[in-house]
ROVEX-248773 format. One record per residue (C-alpha): x, y, z; chain; residue in three letters. Coordinates in steps of 0.2 Angstrom, whole numbers, always signed. Layout:
N
> u v w mol type
> X Y Z A ALA
...
END
This chain:
614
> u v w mol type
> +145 -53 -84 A UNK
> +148 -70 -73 A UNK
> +144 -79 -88 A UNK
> +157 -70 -99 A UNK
> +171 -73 -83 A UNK
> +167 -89 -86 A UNK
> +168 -91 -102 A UNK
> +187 -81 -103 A UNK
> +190 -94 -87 A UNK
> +188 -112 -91 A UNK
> +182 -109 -111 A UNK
> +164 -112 -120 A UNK
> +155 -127 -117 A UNK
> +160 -141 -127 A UNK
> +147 -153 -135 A UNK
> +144 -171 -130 A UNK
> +148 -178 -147 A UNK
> +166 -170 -142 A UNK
> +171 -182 -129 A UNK
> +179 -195 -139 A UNK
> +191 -181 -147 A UNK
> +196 -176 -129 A UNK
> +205 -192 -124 A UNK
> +224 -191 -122 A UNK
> +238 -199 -132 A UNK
> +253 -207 -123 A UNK
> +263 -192 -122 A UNK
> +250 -180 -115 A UNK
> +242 -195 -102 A UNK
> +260 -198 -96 A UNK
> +260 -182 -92 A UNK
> +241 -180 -87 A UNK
> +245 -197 -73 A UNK
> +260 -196 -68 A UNK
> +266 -181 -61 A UNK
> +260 -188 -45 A UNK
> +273 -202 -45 A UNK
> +286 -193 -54 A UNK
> +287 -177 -43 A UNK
> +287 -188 -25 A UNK
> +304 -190 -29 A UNK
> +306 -172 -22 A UNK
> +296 -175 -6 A UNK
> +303 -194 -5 A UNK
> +320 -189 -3 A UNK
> +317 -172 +8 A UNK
> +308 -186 +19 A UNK
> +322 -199 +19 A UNK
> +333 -187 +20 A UNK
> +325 -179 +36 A UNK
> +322 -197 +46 A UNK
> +339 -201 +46 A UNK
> +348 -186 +48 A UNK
> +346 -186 +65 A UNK
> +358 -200 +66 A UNK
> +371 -192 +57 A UNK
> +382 -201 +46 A UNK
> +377 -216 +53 A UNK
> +357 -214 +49 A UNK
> +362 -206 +31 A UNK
> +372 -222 +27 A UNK
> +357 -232 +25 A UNK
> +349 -219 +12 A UNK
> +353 -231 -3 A UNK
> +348 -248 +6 A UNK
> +333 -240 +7 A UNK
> +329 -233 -8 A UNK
> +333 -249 -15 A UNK
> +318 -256 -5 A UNK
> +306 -244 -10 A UNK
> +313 -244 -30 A UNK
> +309 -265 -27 A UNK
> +291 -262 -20 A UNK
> +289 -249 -34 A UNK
> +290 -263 -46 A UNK
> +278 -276 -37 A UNK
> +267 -261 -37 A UNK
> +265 -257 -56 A UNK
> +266 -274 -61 A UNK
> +253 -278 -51 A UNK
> +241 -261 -58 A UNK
> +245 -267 -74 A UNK
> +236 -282 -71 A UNK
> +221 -272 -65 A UNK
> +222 -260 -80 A UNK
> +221 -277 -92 A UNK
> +205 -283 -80 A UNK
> +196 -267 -79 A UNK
> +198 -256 -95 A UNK
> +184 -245 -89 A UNK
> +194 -238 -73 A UNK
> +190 -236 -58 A UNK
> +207 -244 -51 A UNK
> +207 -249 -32 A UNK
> +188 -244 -27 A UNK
> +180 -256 -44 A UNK
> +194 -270 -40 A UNK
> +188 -272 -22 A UNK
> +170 -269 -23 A UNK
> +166 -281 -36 A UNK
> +180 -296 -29 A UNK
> +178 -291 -10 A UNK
> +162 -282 -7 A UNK
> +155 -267 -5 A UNK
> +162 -261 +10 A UNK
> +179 -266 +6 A UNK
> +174 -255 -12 A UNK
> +174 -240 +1 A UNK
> +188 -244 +12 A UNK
> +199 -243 -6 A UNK
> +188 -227 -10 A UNK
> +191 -218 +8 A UNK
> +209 -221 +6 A UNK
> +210 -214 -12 A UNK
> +201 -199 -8 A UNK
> +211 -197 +8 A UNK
> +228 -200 -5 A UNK
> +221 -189 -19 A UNK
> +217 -173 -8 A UNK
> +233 -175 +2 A UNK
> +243 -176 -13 A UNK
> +236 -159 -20 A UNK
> +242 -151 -4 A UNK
> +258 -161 -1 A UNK
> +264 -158 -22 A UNK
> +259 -139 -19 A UNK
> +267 -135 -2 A UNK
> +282 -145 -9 A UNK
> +283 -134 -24 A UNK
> +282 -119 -14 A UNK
> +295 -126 -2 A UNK
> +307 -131 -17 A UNK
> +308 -112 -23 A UNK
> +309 -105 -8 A UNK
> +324 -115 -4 A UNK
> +332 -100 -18 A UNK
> +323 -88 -10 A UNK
> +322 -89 +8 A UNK
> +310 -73 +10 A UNK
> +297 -84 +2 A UNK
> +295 -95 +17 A UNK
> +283 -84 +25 A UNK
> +272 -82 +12 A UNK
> +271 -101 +8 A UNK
> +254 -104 +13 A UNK
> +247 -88 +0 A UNK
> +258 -94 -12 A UNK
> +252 -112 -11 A UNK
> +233 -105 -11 A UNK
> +237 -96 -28 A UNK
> +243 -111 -37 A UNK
> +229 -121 -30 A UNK
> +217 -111 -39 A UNK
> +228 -111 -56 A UNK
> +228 -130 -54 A UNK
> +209 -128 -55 A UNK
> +206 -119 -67 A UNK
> +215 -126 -79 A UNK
> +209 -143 -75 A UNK
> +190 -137 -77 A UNK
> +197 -130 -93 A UNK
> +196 -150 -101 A UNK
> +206 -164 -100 A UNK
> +215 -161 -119 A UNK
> +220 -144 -115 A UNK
> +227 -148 -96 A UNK
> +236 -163 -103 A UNK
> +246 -149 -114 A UNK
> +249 -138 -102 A UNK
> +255 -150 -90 A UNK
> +267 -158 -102 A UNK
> +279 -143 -103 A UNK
> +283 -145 -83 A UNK
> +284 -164 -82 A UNK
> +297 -169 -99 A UNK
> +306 -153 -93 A UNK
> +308 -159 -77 A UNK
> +314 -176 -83 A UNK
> +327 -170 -94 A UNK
> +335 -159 -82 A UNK
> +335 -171 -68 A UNK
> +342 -184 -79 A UNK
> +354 -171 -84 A UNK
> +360 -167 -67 A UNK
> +361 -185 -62 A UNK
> +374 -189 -78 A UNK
> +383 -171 -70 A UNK
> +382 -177 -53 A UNK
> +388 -196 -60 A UNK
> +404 -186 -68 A UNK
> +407 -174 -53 A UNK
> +408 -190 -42 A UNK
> +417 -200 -56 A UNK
> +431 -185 -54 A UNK
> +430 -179 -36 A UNK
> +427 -195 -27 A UNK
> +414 -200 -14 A UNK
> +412 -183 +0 A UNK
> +411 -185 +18 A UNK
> +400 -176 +31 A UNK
> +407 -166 +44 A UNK
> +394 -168 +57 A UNK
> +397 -177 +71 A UNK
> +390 -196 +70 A UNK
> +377 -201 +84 A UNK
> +378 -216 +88 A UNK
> +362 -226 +91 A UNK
> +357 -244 +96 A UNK
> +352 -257 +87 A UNK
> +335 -257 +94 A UNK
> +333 -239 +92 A UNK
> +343 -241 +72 A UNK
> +331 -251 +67 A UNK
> +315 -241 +73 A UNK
> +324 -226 +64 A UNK
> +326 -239 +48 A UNK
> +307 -242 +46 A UNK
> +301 -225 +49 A UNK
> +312 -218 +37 A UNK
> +306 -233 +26 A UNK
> +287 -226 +28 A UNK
> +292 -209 +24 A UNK
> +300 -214 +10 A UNK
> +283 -224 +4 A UNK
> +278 -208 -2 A UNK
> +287 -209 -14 A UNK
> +274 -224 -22 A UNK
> +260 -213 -21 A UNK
> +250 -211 -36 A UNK
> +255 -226 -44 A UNK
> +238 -230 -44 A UNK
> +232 -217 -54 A UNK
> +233 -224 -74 A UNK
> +223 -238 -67 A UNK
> +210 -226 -61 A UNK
> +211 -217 -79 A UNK
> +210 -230 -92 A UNK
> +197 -221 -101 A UNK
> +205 -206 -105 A UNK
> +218 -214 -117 A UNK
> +215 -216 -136 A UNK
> +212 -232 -141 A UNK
> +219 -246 -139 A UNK
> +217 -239 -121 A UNK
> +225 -255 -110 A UNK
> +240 -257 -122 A UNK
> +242 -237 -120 A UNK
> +238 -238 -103 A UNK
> +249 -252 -98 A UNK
> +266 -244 -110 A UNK
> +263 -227 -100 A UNK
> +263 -238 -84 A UNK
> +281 -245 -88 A UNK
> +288 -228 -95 A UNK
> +281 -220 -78 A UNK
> +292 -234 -69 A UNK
> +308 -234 -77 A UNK
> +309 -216 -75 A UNK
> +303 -214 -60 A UNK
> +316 -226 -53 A UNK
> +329 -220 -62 A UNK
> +326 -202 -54 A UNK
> +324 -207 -38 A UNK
> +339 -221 -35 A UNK
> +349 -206 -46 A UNK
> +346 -193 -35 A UNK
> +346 -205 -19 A UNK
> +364 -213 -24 A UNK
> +372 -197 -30 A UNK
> +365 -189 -11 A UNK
> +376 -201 +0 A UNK
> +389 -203 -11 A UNK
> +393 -184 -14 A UNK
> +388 -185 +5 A UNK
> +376 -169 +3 A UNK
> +367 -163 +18 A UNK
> +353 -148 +19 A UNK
> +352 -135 +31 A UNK
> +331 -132 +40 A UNK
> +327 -119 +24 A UNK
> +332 -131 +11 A UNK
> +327 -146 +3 A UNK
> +340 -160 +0 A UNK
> +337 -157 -17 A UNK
> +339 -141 -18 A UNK
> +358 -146 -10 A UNK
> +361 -158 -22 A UNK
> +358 -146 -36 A UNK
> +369 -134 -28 A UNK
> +382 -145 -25 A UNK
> +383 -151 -41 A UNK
> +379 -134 -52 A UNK
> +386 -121 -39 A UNK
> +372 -109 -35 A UNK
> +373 -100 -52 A UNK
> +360 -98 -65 A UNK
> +358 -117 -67 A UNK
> +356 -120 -49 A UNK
> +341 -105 -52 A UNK
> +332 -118 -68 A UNK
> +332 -133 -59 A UNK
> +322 -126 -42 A UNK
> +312 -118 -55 A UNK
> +306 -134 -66 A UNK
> +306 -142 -47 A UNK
> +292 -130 -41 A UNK
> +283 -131 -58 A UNK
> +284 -152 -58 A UNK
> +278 -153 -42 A UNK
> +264 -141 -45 A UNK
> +257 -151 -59 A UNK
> +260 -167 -47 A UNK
> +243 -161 -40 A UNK
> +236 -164 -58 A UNK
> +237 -182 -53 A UNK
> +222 -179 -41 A UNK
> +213 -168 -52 A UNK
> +210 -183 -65 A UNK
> +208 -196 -53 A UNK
> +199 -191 -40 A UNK
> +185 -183 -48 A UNK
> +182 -200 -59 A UNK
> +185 -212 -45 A UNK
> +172 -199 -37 A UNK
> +161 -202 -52 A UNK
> +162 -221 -49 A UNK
> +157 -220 -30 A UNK
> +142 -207 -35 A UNK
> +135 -220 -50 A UNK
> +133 -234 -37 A UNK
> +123 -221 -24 A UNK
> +138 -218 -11 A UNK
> +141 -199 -16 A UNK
> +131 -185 -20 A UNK
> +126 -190 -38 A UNK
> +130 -171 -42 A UNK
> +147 -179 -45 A UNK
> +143 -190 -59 A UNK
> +140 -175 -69 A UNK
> +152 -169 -84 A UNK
> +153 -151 -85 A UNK
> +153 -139 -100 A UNK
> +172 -145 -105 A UNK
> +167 -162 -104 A UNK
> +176 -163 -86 A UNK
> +168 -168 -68 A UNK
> +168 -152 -63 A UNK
> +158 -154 -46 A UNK
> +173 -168 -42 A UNK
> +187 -156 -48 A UNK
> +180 -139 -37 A UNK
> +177 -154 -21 A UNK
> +196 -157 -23 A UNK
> +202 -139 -21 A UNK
> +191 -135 -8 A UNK
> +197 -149 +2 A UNK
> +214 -147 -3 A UNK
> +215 -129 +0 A UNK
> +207 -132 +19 A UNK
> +223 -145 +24 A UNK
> +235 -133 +16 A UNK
> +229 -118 +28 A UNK
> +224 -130 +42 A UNK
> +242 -138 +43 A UNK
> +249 -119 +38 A UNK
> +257 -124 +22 A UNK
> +271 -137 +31 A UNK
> +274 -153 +19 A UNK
> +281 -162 +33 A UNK
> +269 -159 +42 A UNK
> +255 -168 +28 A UNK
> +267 -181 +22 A UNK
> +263 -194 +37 A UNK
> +244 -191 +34 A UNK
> +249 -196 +15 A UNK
> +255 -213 +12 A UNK
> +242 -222 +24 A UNK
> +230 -220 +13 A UNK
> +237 -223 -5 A UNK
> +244 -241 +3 A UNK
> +228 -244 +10 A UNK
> +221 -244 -7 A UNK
> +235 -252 -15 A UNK
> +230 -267 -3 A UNK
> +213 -268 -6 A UNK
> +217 -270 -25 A UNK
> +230 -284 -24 A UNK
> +217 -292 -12 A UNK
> +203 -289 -26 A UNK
> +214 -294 -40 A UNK
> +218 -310 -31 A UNK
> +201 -315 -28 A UNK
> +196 -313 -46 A UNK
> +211 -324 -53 A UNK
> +205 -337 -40 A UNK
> +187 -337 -45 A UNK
> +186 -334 -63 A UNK
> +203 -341 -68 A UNK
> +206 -338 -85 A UNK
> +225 -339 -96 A UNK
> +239 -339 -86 A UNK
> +229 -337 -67 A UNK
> +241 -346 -57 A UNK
> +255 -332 -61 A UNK
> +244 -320 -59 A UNK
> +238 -323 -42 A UNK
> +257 -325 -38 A UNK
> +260 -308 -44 A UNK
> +247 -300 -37 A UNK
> +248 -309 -20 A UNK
> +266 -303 -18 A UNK
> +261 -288 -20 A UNK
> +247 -290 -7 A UNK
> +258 -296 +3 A UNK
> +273 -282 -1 A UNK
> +261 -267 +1 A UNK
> +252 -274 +18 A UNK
> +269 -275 +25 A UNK
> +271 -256 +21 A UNK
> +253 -252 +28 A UNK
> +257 -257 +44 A UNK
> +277 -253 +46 A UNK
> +269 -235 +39 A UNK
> +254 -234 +52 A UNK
> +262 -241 +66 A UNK
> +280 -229 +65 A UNK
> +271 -214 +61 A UNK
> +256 -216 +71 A UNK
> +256 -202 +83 A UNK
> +265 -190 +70 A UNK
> +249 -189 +61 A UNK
> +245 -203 +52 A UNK
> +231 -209 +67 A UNK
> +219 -192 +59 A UNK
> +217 -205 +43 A UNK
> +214 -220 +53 A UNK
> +203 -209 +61 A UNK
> +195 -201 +45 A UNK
> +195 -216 +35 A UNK
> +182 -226 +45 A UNK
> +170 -210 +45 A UNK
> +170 -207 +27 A UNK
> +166 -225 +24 A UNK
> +153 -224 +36 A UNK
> +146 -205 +28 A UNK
> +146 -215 +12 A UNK
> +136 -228 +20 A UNK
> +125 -215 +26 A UNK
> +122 -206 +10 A UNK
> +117 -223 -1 A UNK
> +104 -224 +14 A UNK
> +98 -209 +10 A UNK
> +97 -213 -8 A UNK
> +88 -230 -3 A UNK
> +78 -222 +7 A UNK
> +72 -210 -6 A UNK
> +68 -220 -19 A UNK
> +56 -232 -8 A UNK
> +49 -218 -6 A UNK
> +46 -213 -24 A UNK
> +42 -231 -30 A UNK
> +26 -234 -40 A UNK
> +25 -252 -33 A UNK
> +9 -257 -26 A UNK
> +0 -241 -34 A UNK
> -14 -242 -45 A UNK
> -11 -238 -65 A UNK
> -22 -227 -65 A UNK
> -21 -209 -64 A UNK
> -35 -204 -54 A UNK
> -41 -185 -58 A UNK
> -35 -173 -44 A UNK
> -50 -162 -37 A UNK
> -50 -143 -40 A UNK
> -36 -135 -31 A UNK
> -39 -124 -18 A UNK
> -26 -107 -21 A UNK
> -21 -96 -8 A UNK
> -12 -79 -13 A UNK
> -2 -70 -1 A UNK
> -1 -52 -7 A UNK
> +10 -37 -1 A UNK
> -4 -22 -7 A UNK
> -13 -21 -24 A UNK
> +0 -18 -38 A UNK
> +2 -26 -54 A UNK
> +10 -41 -50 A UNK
> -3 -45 -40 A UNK
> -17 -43 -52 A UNK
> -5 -55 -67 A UNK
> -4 -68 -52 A UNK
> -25 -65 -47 A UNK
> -27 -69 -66 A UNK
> -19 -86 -67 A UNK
> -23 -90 -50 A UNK
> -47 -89 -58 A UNK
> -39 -98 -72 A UNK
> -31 -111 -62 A UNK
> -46 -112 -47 A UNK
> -63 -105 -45 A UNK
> -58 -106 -23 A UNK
> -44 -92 -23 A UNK
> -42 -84 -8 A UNK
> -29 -68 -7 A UNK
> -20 -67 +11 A UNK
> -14 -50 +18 A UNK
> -4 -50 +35 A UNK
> -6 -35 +44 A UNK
> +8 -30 +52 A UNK
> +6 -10 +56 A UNK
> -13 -8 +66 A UNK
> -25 +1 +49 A UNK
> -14 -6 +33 A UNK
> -28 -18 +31 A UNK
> -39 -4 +30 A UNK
> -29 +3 +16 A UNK
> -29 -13 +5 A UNK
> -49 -18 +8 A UNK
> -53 +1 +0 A UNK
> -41 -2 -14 A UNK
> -48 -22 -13 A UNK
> -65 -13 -20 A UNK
> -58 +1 -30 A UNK
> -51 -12 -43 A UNK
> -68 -22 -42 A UNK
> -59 -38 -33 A UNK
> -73 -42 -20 A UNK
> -85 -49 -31 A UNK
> -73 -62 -37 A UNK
> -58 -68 -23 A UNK
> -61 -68 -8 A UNK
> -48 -57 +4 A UNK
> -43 -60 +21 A UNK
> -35 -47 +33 A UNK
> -23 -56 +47 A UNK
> -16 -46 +59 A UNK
> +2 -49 +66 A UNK
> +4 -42 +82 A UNK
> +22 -49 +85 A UNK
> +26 -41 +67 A UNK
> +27 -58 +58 A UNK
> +24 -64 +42 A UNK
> +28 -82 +40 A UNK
> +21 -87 +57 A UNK
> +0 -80 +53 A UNK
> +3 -85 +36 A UNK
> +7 -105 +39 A UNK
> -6 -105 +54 A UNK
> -19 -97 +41 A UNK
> -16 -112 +28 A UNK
> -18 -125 +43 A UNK
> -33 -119 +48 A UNK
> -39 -116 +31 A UNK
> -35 -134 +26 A UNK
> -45 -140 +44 A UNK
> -61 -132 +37 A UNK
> -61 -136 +21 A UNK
> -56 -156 +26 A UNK
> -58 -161 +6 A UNK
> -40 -171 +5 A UNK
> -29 -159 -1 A UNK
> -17 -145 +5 A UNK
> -20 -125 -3 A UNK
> -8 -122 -15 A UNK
> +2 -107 -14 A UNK
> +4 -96 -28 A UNK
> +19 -81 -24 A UNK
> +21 -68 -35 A UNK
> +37 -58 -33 A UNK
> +46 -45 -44 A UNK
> +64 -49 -51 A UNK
> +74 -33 -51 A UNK
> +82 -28 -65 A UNK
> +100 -27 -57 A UNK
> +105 -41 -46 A UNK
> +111 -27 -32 A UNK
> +92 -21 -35 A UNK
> +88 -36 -26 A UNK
> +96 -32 -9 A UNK
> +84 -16 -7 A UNK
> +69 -28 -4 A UNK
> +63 -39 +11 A UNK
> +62 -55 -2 A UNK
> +47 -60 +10 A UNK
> +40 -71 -7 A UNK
> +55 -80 -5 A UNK
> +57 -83 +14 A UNK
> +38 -89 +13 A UNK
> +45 -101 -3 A UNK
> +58 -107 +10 A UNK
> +45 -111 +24 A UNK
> +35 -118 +16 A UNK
> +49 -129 +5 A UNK
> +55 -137 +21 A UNK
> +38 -138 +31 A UNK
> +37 -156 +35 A UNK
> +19 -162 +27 A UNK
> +11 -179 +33 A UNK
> +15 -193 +21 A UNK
> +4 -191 +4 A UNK
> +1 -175 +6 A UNK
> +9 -162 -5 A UNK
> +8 -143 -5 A UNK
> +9 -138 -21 A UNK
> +21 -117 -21 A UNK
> +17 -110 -38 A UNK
> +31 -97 -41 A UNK
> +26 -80 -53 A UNK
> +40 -69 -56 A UNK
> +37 -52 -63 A UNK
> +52 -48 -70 A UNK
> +58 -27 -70 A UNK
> +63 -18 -86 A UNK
> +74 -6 -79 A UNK
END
């Protein structure tokens, strides 16, 4: 039954072979890539919008000088990723950039602040969506953080469904999108061509200029967020159809014209029509009001809003999980993650995503401004490690055209240090301190699991070990048994064929069962040929006598090996079958799994399942 859900859920597996066919032409990896950029002008905005605000028309005049600095880095940015797409073809953007021209460690800063980027993002795109509809229908508000749950687990499913079939699905959302923002900035362009530039009635508060310009450069870092996922056609080079840099590199460019024409559209047209949004309703969702009236229009536009912001998360679910795929290859993640699923997807790296996505989103109870200064710290912290990487590369291995290149890049070094610190230094204490927190503890988690994996395979090596295979010496098995039924007698069976030193173990834990089992022991003829020993448990425990018995058995026996264990247990026929039994085979399993053993000696557990008809 869970195999059919399955099947209905994400589809049947895919074969290996089918990979190639599964890679993503232009239109659909546009739309696969960049959702993540496109849709931050929503959240941008609403953050720009919110940091100056609070100086009244005074603040909200410096909207536009603003965006113009973030539409300027924007550029620096993707020329500077298209420069890494053209150098590394495979992928991998910030974290293969810095590990191979920077080190290792400064590979897993970049990775720390793209996980940190790629899980907020899913939780920043989805409470933003929910945020955008519920601005049309305020009685949402309440329910945001449900809501946001439930298209978090849409967003999953459809992404373990396989890379070709998200791509179309998420096409509809993000061309719609674009054509009716474009459409209402060409409105909006007429309406103010006609009416003239609006005013805001507000009374304007006036600041100094000390405190002016501290208001100027937070509301700069806000609006950084806008630049977040940028990074992400680097980090999936391989998922276009060949020739994958050229592809890559065109749907970087179409990415950056429109996404600067949306946001300096929407920006521009904002002050100039001098929109302003009440505290349940995004600046947006005003603009689209202001321009459409609150008709059926108005309705659409919120509506392809939600839906584009939605798939914004799909960003994280492409990158992440093969950024994740990277780290795991070279032993600083759970290797589980380098595994493609049965649509050809990472499927471990895609469920990892949602969990931590859906645990910020009910942590921080749904609020998007409550996530976004948590956001940008980490993208440009990556962004940074890559113009840092790409410059060492161009000044060590040179190559056509270096010079301008390490110009280029270093700009953009420069460019997006300047951000990181303006960014982590005016929104320290309104969250962004959790990732510089959180970022020096994943790298050091990441540290901790490649010493794990270091550990276990010096452990593992055949170095120093003679080629021979030396012939082990007749195992001794111990059976521990339950009464005398037939499992018992199929497990007896292969235990004399295995061993001539079997020895059957019964703990007796109500005074006069042993009894029982030694009549039925000589009933079946079993004393001649296995020896059975009766342990009685006082203090009613199985495990306990059992583990003591194999110690002392080992002690006497001294012939340098451990009794191997051989279990039988039923397997019900239902799998609710299974909760009407003590499961006492597989508590011993456990105990015995995890018993720590001195160094080259190994208990062997042999595991007999009988399975039940009916």
């Amino acid at each position: 039954m869970l195999n059919e859900i399955r099947k209905w859920l994400i589809g049947p597996p895919l074969p290996t072979q089918s990979a190639s066919r599964e890679r993503l032409d232009k239109i659909r990896a546009l739309a696969a890539l960049s959702p993540d950029a496109l849709a931050s002008v929503a959240y941008a905005n609403q953050e720009i919008f919110l940091g100056l605000v609070v100086a009244g028309a005074a603040g909200l005049a410096y909207s536009w000088t603003i965006a113009l600095a973030i539409a300027g880095l924007l550029v620096i940015v993707a020329l500077s990723y298209s420069q890494v797409i053209s150098a590394y073809p495979s992928g991998g953007g910030s974290y293969s950039v810095a590990r191979e021209n920077l080190g290792a460690n400064f590979g897993l800063v970049a990775a720390a602040g793209l996980t940190m980027s790629y899980v907020l993002n899913v939780a920043v795109s989805l409470t933003a969506g929910v945020a955008a509809i519920a601005s049309a229908f305020p009685f949402l508000w309440s329910h945001r953080v449900a809501l946001s749950l439930l298209l978090l687990l849409v967003m999953t499913v459809a992404n373990l469904r396989g890379l070709r079939e998200s791509g179309t699905v998420m096409a509809i959302p993000i061309y719609l999108f674009v054509a009716v923002y474009l459409i209402m900035i060409g409105v909006g362009a007429y309406v103010a061509l006609t009416q003239g530039p609006g005013s805001i009635r507000a009374t304007t508060l006036v600041a100094t200029e000390e405190v002016a310009l501290f208001l100027i450069l937070h509301t700069f870092a806000a609006g950084c967020t806008a630049l977040t996922g940028v990074e992400a056609i680097s980090n999936g080079v391989t998922i276009f159809k060949p020739p994958e840099v050229r592809n890559a590199n065109q749907t970087m460019a179409a990415m950056t014209i429109i996404m600067g024409v949306l946001f300096l559209g929407t920006i521009g047209l904002t002050q100039y029509l001098a929109v302003v949004a009440d505290a349940q309703e995004t600046i947006l969702s005003a603009l689209a009001r202001r321009t459409f009236g609150p008709g059926a229009v108005y309705l659409f536009i919120q509506s392809s809003t939600l839906l584009v912001l939605v798939v914004a998360a799909n960003t994280s679910y492409v990158g992440f999980p093969r950024l994740a795929s990277l780290v795991a290859q070279d032993g600083y993640m759970p290797r589980q993650l380098t595994f493609l699923g049965d649509r050809l997807v990472f499927s471990n790296g895609i469920i990892l995503l949602a969990g931590l996505a859906g645990f910020l989103i009910v942590i921080f109870n749904g609020d998007t401004h409550m996530l976004i200064p948590l956001f940008a710290v980490g993208a440009f912290l990556a962004f940074t490690m890559s113009q840092a990487g790409m410059v060492a590369r161009w000044l060590r291995v040179h190559g056509p055209g270096w010079r301008i290149k390490t110009i280029m890049n270093g700009l953009g070094m420069l460019a997006t240090t300047v951000a990181l610190l303006i960014i982590g230094v005016s929104r320290f204490v309104e969250g962004a301190w959790i990732v510089i927190f959180l970022i020096p503890l994943l790298v050091l988690t990441f540290r901790m699991v490649h010493h794990h994996y270091e550990d276990t395979r010096a452990q593992l090596t055949l170095r120093g070990l003679p080629p021979s295979l030396a012939p082990l010496p007749e195992p001794r098995v111990v059976l521990p048994i339950s009464g005398v039924h037939r499992g018992v007698i199929e497990a007896l069976r292969y235990a004399r064929a295995i061993s001539k030193h079997v020895t059957a173990v019964f703990i007796e834990i109500e005074p006069g069962s042993g009894d029982l089992i030694c009549k039925r022991w000589k009933e079946w003829g079993l004393e001649h040929d296995i020896q059975l020993e009766i342990i009685s448990s006082p203090y009613r425990s199985v495990v306990g006598p059992f583990l003591n018995f194999l110690d002392k058995t080992d002690r006497e026996h001294n012939d340098g090996q451990l009794a191997s264990v051989l279990l039988p247990e039923f397997v019900p026929a239902r799998w609710w079958h299974s909760l009407l039994h003590n499961q006492t085979a597989m508590v011993i399993k456990l105990a015995l799994t995890y018993r720590r053993q001195k160094m080259g000696k190994i208990r062997a557990i042999i595991d007999m399942p009988m399975h039940l008809r009916k």
